[in-house]
Phi, psi and omega in degrees: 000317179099146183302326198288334184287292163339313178306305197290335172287335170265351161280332186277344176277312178319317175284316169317324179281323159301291188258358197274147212282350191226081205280313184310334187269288194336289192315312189313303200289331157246032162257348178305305166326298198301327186292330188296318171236079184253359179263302181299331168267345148304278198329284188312345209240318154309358206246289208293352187288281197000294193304311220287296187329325179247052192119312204252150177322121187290354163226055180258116178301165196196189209223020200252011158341168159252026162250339183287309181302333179298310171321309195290358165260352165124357197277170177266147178333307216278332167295337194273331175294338160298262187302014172262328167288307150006265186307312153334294167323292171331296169330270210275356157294327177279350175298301193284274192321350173275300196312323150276002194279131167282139215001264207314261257282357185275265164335280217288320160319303170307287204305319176322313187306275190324308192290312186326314161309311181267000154270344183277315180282000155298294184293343168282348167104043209252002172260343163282144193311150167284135175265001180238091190061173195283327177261148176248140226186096175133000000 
């Protein structure tokens, strides 16, 4: 698609979003992706919070991933590769039911969604600094 195509798609969500007579289904309609790949961009936007809170270059690797704490609990590669499909699964079913779900009962399933991601990755600890060396190596 290209910076022009890509430019024009986000001026045209933007402006949907901005002027359009019906902004609740517009949200909806451009939390649905975002929810869908909600594991990989939670993972990205705690990894770059982490650094920056301590410090450190947001893009210097570390070892504070949410596969690495998972490991770092005792899971085996192939449980921790479950349950990240897991959650993934979880993502994109919760994707589909915001998208068919109508306006409130829509929104309100998405803020559920959204806290949940981000309390599981709190409690698992993926905002605390890495405890396992400064380089992630692999």
């Amino acid at each position: 698609m290209g910076d022009a195509g890509a430019l024009f798609l986000g001026f045209t969500l933007a402006v949907l979003a901005i002027g359009g007579t019906v902004k609740q289904a517009t949200a909806i309609a451009l939390a649905v992706p975002i929810v869908a790949l909600g594991l990989p961009i939670v993972d990205a936007a705690l990894a770059i919070t982490r650094r920056v809170a301590n410090g450190r270059p947001f893009h210097q690797a570390d070892r504070g991933h949410l596969h690495h704490r998972l490991l770092s609990l005792g899971l085996t590669q192939r449980q921790t590769v479950t349950v990240l499909y897991g959650v993934s699964a979880w993502l994109g079913l919760s994707a589909i039911v915001v998208a068919e779900a109508p306006g409130l009962p829509g929104l309100a399933l998405l803020s559920l969604v959204i806290a949940a991601l981000f309390y599981g990755a709190v409690k698992l600890g993926a905002l605390e600094a890495s405890t396992e060396g400064e380089q992630h190596r692999g």
